[in-house]
PDB file of N, CA, C and O in Angstrom, chain B, residues numbered from 101:
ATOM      1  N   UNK B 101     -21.196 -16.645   5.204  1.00  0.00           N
ATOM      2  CA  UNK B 101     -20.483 -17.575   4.367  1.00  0.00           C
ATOM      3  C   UNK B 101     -18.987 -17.364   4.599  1.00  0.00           C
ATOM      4  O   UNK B 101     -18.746 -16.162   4.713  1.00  0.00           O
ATOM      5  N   UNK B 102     -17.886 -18.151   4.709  1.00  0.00           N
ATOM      6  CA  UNK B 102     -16.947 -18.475   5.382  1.00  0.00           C
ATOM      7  C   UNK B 102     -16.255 -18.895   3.828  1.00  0.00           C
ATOM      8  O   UNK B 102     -16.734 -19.569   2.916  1.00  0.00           O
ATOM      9  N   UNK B 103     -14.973 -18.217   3.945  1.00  0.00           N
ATOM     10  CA  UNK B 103     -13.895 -18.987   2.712  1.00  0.00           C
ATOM     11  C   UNK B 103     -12.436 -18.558   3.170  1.00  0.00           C
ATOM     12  O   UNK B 103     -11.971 -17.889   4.093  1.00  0.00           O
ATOM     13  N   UNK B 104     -12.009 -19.159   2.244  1.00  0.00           N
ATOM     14  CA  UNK B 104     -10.119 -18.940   3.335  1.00  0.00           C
ATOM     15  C   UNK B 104      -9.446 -18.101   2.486  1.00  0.00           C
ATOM     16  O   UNK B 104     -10.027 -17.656   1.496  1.00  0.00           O
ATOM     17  N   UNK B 105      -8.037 -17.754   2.781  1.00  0.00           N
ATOM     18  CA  UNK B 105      -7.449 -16.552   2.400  1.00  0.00           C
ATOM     19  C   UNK B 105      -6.749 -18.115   1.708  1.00  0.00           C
ATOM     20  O   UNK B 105      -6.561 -19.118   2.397  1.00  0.00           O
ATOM     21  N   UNK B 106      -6.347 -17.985  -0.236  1.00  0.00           N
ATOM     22  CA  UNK B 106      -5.289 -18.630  -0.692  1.00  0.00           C
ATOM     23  C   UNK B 106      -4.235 -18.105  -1.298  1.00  0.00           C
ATOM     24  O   UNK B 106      -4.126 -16.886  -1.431  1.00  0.00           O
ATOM     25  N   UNK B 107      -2.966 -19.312  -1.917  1.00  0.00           N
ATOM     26  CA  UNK B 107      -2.024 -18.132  -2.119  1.00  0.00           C
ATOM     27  C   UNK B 107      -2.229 -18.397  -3.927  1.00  0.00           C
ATOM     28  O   UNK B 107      -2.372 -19.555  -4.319  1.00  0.00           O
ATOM     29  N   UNK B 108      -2.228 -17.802  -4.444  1.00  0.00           N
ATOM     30  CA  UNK B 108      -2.515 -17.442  -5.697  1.00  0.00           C
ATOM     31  C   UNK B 108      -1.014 -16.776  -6.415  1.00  0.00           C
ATOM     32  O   UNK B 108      -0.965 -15.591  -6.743  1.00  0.00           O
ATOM     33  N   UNK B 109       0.119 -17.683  -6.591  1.00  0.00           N
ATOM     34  CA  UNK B 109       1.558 -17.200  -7.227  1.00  0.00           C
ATOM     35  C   UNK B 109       2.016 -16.548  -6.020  1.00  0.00           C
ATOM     36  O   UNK B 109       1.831 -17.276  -5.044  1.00  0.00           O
ATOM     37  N   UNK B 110       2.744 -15.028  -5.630  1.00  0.00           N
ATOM     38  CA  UNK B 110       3.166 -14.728  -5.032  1.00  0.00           C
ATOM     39  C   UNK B 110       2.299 -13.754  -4.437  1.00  0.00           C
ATOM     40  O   UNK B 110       2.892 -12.804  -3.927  1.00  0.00           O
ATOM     41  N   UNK B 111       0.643 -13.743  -4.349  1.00  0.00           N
ATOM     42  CA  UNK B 111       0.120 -12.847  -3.537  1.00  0.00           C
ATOM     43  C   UNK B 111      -0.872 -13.643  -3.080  1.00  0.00           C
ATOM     44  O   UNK B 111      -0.421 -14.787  -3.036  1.00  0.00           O
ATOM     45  N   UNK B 112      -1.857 -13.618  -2.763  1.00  0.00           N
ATOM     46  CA  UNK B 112      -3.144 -14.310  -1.786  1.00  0.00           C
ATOM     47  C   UNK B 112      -4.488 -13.992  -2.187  1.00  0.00           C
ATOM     48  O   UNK B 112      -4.880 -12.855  -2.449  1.00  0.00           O
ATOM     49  N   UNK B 113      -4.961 -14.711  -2.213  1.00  0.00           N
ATOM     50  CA  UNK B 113      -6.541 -14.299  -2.988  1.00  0.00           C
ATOM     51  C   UNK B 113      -7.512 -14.633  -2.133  1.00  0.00           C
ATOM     52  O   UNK B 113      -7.033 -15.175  -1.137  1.00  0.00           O
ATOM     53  N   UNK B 114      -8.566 -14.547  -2.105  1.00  0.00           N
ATOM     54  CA  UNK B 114     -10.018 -15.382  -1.983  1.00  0.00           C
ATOM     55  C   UNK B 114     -10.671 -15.356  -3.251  1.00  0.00           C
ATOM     56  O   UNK B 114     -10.376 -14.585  -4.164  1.00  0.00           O
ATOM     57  N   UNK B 115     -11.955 -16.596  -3.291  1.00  0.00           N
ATOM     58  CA  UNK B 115     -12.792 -16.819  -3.883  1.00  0.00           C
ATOM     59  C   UNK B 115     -14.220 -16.952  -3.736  1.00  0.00           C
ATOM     60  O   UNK B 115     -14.975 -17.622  -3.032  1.00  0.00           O
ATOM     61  N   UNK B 116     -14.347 -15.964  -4.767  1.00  0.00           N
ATOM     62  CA  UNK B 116     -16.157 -15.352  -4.027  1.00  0.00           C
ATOM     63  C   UNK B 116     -17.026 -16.018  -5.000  1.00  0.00           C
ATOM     64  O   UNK B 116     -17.137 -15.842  -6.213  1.00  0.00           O
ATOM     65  N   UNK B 117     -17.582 -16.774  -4.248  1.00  0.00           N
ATOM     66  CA  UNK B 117     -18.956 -17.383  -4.514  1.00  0.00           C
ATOM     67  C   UNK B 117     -19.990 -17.001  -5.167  1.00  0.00           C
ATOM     68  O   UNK B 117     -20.828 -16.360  -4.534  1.00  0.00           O
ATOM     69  N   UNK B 118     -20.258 -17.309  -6.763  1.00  0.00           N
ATOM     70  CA  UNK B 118     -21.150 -16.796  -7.465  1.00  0.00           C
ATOM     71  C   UNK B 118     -22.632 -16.606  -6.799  1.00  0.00           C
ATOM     72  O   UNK B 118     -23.378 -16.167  -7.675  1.00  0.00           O
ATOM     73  N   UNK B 119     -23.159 -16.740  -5.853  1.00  0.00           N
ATOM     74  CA  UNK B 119     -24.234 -16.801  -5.452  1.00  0.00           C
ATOM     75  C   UNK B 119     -23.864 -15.256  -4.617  1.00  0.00           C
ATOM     76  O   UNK B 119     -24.622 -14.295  -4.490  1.00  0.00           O
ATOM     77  N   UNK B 120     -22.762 -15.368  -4.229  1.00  0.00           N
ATOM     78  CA  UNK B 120     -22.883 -13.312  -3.614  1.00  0.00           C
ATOM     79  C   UNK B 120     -22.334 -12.792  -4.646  1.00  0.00           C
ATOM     80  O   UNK B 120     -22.279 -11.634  -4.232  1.00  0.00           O
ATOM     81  N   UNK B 121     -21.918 -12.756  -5.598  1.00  0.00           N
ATOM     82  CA  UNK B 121     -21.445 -11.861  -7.102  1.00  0.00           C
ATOM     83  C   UNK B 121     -22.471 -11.628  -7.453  1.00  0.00           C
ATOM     84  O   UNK B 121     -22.666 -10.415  -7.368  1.00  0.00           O
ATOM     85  N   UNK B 122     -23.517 -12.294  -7.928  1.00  0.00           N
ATOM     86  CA  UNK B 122     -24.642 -11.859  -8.341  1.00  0.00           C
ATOM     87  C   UNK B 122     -25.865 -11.284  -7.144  1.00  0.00           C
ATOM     88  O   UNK B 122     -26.927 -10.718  -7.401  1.00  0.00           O
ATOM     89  N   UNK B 123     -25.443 -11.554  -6.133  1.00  0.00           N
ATOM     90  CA  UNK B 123     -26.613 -10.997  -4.983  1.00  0.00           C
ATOM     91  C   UNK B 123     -25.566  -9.316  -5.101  1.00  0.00           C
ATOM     92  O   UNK B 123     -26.143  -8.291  -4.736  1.00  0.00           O
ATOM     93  N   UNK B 124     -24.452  -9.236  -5.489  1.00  0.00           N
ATOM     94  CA  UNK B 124     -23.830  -7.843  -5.153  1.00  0.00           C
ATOM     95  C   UNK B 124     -24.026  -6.857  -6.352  1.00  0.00           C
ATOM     96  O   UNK B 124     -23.912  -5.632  -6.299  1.00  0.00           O
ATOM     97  N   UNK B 125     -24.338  -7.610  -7.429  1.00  0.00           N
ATOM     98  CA  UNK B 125     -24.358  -7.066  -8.933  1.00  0.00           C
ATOM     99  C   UNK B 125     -23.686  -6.404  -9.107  1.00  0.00           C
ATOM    100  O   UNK B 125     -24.089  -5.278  -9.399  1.00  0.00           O
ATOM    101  N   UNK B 126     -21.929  -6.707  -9.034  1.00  0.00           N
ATOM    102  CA  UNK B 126     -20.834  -6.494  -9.280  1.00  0.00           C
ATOM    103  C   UNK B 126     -20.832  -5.777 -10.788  1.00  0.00           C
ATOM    104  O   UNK B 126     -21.877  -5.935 -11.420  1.00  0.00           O
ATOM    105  N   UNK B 127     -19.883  -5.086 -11.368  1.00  0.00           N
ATOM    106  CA  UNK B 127     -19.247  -4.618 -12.457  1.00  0.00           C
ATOM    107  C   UNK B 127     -18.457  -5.712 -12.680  1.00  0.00           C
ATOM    108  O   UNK B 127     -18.252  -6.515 -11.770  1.00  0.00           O
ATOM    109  N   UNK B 128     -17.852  -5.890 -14.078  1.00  0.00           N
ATOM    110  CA  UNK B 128     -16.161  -6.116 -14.283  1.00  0.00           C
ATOM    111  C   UNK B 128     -14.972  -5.726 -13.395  1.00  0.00           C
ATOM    112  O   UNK B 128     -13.978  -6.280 -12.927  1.00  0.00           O
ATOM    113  N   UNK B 129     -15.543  -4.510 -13.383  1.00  0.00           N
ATOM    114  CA  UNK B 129     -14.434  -3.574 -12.792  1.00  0.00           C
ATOM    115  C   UNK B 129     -14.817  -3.070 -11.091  1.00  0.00           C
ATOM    116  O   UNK B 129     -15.833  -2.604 -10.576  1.00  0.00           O
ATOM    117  N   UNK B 130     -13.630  -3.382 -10.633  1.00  0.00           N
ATOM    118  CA  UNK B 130     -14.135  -3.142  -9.069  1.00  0.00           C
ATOM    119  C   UNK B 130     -13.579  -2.104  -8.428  1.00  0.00           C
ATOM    120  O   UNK B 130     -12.652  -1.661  -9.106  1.00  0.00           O
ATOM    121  N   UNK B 131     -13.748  -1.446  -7.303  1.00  0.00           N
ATOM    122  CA  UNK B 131     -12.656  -0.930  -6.144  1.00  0.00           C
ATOM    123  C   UNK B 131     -12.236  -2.073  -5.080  1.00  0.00           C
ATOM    124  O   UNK B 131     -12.910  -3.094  -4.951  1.00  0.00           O
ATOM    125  N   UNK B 132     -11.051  -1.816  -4.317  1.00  0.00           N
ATOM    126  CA  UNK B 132     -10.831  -2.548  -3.222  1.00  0.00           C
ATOM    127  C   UNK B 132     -10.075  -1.823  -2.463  1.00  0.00           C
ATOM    128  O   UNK B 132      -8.936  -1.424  -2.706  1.00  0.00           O
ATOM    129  N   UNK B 133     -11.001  -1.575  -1.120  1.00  0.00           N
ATOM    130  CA  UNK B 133      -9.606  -1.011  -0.496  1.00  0.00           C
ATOM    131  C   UNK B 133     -10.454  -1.594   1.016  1.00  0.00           C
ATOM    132  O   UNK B 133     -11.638  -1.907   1.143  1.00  0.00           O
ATOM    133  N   UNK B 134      -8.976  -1.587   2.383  1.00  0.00           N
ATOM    134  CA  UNK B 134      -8.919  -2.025   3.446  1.00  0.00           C
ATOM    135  C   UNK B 134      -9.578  -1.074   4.843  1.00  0.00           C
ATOM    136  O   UNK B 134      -9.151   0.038   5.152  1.00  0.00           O
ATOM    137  N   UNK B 135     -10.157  -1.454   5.218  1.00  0.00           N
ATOM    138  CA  UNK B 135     -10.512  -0.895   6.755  1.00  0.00           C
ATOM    139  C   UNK B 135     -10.261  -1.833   7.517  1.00  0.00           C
ATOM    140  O   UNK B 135     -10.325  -3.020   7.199  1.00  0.00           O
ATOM    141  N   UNK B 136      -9.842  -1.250   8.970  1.00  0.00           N
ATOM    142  CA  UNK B 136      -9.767  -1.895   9.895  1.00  0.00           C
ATOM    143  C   UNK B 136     -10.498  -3.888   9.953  1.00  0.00           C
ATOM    144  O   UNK B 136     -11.458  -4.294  10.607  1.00  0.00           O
ATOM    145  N   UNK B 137      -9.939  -4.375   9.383  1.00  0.00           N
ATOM    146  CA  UNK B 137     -10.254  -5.862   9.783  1.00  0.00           C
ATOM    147  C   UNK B 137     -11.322  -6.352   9.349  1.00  0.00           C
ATOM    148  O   UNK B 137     -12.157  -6.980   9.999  1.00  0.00           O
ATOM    149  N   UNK B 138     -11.348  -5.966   7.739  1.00  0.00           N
ATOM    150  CA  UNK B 138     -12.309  -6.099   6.655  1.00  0.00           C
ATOM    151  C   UNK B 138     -11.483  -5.811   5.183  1.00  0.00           C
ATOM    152  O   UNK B 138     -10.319  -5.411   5.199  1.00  0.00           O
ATOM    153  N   UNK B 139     -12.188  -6.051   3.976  1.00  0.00           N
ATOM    154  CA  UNK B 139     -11.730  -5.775   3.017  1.00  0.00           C
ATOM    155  C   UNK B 139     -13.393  -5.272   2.354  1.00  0.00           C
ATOM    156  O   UNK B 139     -14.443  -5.687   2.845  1.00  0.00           O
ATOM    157  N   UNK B 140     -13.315  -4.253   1.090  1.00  0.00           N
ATOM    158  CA  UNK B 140     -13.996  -3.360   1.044  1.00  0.00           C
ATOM    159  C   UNK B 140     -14.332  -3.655  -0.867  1.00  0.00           C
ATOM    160  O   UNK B 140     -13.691  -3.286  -1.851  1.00  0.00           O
ATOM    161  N   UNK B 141     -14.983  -4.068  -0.800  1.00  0.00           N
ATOM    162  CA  UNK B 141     -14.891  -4.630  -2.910  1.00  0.00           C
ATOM    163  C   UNK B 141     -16.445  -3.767  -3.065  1.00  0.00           C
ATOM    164  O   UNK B 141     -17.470  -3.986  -2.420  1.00  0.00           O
ATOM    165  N   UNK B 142     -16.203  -2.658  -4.220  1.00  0.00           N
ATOM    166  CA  UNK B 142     -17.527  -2.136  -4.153  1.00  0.00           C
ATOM    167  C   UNK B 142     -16.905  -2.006  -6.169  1.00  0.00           C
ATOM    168  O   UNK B 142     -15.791  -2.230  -6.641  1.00  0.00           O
ATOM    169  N   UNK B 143     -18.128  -1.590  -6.819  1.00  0.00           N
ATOM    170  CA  UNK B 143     -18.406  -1.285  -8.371  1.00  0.00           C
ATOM    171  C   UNK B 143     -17.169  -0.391  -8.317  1.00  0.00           C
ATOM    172  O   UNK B 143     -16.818  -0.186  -7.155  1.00  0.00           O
ATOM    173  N   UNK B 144     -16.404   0.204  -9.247  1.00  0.00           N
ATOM    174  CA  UNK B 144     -15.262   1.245  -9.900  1.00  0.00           C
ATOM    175  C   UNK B 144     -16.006   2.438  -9.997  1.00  0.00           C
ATOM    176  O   UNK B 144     -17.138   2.261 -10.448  1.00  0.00           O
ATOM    177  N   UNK B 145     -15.737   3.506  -9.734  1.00  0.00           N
ATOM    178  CA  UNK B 145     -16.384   4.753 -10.199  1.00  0.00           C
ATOM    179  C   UNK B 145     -15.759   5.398 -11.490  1.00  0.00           C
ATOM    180  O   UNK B 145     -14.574   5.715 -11.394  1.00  0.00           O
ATOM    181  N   UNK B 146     -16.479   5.665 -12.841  1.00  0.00           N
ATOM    182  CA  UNK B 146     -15.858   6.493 -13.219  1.00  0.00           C
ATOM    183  C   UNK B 146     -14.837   7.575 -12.871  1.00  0.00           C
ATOM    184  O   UNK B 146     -14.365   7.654 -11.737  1.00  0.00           O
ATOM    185  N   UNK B 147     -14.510   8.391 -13.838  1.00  0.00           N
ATOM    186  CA  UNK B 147     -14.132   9.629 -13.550  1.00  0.00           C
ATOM    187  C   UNK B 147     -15.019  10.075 -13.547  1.00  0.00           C
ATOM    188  O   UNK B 147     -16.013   9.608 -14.102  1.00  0.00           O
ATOM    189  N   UNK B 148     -14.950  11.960 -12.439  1.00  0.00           N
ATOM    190  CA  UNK B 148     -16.179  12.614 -12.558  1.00  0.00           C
ATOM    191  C   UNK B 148     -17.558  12.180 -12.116  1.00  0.00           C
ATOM    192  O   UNK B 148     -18.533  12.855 -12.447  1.00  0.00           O
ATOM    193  N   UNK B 149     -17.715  10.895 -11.255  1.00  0.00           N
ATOM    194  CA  UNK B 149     -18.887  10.430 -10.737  1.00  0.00           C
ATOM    195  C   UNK B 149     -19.682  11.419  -9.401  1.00  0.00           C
ATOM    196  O   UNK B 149     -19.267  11.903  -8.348  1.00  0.00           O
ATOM    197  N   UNK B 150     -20.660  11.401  -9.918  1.00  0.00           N
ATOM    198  CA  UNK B 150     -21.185  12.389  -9.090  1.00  0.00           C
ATOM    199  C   UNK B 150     -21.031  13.806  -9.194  1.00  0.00           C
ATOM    200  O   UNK B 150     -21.386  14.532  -8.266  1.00  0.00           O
ATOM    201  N   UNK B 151     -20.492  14.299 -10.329  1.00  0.00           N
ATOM    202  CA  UNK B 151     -20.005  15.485 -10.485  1.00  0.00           C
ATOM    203  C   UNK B 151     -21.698  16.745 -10.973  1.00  0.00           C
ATOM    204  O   UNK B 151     -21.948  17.937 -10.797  1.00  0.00           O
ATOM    205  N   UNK B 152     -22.506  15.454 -11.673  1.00  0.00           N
ATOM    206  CA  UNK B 152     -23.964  15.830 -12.396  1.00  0.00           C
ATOM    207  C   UNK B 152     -24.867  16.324 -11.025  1.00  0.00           C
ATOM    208  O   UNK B 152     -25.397  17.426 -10.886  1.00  0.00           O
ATOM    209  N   UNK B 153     -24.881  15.475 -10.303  1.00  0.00           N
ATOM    210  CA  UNK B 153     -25.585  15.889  -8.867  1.00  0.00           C
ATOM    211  C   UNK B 153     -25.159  16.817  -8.591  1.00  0.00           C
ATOM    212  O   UNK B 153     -25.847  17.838  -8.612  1.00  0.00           O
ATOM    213  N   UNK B 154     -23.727  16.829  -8.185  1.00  0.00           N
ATOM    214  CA  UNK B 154     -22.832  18.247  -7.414  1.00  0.00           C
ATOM    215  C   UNK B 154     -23.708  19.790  -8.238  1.00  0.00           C
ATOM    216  O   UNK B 154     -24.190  20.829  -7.787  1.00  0.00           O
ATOM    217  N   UNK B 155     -23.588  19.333  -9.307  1.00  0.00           N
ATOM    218  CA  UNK B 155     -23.784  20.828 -10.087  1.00  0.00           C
ATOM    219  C   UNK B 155     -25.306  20.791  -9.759  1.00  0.00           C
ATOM    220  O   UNK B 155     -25.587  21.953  -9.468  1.00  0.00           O
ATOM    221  N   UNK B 156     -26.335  20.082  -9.672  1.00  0.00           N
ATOM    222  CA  UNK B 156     -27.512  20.084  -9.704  1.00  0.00           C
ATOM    223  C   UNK B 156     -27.992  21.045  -8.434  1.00  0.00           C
ATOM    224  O   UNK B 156     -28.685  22.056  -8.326  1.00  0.00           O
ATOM    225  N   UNK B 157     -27.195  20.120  -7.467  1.00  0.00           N
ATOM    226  CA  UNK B 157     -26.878  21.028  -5.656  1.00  0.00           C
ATOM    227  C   UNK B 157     -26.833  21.969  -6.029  1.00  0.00           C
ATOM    228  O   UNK B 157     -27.881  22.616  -6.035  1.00  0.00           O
ATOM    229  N   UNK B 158     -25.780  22.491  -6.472  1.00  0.00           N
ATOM    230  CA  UNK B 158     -25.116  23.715  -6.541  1.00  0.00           C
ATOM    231  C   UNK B 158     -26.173  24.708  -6.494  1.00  0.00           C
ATOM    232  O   UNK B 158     -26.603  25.517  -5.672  1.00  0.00           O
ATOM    233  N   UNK B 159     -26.463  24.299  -7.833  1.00  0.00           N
ATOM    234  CA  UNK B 159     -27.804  25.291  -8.526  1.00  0.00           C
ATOM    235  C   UNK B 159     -28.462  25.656  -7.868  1.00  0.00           C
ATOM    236  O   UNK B 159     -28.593  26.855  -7.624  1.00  0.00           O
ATOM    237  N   UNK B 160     -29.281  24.492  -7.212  1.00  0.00           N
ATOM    238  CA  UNK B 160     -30.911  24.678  -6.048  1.00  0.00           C
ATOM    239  C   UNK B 160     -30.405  25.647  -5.019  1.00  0.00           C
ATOM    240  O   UNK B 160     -31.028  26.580  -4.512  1.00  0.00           O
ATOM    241  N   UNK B 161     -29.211  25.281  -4.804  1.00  0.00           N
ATOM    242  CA  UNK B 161     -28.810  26.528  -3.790  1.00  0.00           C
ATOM    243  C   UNK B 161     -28.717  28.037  -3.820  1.00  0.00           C
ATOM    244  O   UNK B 161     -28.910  28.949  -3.017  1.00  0.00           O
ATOM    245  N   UNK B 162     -28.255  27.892  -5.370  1.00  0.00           N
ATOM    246  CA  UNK B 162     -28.052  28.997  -6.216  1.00  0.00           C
ATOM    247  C   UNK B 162     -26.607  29.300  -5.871  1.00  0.00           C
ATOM    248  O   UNK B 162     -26.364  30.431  -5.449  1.00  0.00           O
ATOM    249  N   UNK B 163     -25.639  28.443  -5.997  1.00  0.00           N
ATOM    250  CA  UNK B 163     -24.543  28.501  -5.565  1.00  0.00           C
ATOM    251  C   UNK B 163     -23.885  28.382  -7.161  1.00  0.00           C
ATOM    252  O   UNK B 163     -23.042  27.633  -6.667  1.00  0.00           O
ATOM    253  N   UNK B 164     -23.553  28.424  -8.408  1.00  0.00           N
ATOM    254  CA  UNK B 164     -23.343  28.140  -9.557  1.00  0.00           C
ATOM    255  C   UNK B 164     -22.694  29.567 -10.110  1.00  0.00           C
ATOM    256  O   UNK B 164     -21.969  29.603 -11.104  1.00  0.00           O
ATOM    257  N   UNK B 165     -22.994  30.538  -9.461  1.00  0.00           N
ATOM    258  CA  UNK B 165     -22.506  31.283 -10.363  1.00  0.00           C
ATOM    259  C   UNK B 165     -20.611  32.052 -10.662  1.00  0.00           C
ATOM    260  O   UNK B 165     -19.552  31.768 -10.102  1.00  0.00           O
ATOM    261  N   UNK B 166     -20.826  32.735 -11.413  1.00  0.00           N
ATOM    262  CA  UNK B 166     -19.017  33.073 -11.403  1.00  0.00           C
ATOM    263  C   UNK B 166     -19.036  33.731 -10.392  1.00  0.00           C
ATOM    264  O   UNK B 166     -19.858  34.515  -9.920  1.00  0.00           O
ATOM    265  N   UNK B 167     -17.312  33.083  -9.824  1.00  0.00           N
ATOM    266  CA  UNK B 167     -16.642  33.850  -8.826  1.00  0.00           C
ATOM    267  C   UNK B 167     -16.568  34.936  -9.116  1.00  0.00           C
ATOM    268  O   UNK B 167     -17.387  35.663  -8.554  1.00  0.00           O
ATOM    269  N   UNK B 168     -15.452  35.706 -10.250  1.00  0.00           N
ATOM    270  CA  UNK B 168     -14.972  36.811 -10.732  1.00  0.00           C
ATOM    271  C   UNK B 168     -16.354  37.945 -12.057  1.00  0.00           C
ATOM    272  O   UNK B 168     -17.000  37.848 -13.100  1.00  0.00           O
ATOM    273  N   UNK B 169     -16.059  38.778 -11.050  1.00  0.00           N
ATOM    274  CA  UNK B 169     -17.336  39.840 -12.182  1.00  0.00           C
ATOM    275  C   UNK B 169     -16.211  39.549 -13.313  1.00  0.00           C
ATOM    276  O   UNK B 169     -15.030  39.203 -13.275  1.00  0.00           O
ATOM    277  N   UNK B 170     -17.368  39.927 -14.583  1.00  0.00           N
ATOM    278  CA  UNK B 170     -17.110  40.427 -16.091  1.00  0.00           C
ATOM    279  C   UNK B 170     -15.855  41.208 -16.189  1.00  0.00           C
ATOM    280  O   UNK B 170     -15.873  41.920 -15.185  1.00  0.00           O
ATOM    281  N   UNK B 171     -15.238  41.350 -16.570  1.00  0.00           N
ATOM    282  CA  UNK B 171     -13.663  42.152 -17.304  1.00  0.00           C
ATOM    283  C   UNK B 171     -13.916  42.483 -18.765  1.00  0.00           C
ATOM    284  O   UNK B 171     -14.517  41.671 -19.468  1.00  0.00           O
ATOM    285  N   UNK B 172     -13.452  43.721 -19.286  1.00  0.00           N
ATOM    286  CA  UNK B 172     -13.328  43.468 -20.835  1.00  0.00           C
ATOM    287  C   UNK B 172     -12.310  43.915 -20.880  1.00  0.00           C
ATOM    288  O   UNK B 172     -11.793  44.830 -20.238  1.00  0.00           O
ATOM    289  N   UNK B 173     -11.701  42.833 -22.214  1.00  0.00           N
ATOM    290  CA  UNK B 173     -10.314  43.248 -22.565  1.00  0.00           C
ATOM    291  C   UNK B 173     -10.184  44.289 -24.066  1.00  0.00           C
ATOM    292  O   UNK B 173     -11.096  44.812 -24.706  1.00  0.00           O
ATOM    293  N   UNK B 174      -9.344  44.311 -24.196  1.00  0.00           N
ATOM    294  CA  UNK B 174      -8.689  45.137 -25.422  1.00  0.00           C
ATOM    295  C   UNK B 174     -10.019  44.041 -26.475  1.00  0.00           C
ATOM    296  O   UNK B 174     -11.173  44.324 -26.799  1.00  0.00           O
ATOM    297  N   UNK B 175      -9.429  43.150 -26.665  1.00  0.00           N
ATOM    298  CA  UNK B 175      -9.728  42.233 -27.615  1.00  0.00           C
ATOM    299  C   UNK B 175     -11.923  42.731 -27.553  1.00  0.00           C
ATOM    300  O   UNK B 175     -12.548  43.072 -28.557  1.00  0.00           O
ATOM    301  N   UNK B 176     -12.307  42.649 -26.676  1.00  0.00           N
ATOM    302  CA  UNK B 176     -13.508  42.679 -26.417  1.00  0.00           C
ATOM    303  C   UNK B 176     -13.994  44.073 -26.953  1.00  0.00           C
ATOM    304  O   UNK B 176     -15.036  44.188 -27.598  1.00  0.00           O
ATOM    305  N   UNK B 177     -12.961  45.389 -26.564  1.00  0.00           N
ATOM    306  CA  UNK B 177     -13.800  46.421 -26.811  1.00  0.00           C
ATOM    307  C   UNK B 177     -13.271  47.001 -28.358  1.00  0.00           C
ATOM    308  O   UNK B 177     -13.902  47.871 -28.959  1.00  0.00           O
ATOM    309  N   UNK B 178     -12.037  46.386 -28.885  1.00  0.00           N
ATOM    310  CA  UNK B 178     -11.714  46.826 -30.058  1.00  0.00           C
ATOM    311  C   UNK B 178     -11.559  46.239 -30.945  1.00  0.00           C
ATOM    312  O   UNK B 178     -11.157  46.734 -31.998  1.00  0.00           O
ATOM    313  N   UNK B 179     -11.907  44.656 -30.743  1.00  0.00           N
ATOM    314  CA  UNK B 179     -11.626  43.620 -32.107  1.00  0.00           C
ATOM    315  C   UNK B 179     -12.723  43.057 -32.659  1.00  0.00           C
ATOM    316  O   UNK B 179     -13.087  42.946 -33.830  1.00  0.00           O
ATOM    317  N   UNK B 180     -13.390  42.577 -31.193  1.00  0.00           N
ATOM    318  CA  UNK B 180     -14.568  41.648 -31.649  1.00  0.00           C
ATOM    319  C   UNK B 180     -15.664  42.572 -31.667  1.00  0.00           C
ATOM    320  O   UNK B 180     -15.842  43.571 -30.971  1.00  0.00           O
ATOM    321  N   UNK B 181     -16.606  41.908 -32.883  1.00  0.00           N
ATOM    322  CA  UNK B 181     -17.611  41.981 -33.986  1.00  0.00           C
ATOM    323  C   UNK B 181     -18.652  40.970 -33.700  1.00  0.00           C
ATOM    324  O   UNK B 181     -18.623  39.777 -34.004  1.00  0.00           O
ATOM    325  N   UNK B 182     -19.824  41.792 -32.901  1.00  0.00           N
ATOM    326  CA  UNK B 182     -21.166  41.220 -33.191  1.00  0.00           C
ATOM    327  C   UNK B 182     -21.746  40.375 -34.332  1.00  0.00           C
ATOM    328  O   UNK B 182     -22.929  40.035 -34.308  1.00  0.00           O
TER     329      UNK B 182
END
């Protein structure tokens, strides 16, 4: 499907054809960004997308745990109360 680049005030638009908006099942909210001799319109990602998987990985790997061993401080061995 074929449509032209217009000028829309002082920048340029196209207009996408409800018949691929709904074949794309677009968000409201989009990304757009450029590659080589294309333009790139995909859903918005949250923040933190993919972050639930990452940790899931992590795990199976057994990659999750703390960098730094245990420390006790002052506070640990002379303040705090079980």
């Amino acid at each position: 499907m074929k449509t032209r680049i217009i000028r829309i005030g002082n920048s340029r638009g196209i207009r996408v054809p409800k018949v691929l908006l709904d074949q794309a099942q677009l968000p409201e909210e989009v990304e757009l960004h450029a590659e080589p001799g294309r333009l790139v319109v995909q859903a918005a990602r949250g923040p933190r997308f993919g972050w639930a998987g990452a940790a899931q990985a992590m795990h199976a790997r057994g990659e999750d745990r703390l960098l730094d061993e245990h420390t006790s401080t002052r506070f640990d061995d002379e303040i705090w109360q079980w």
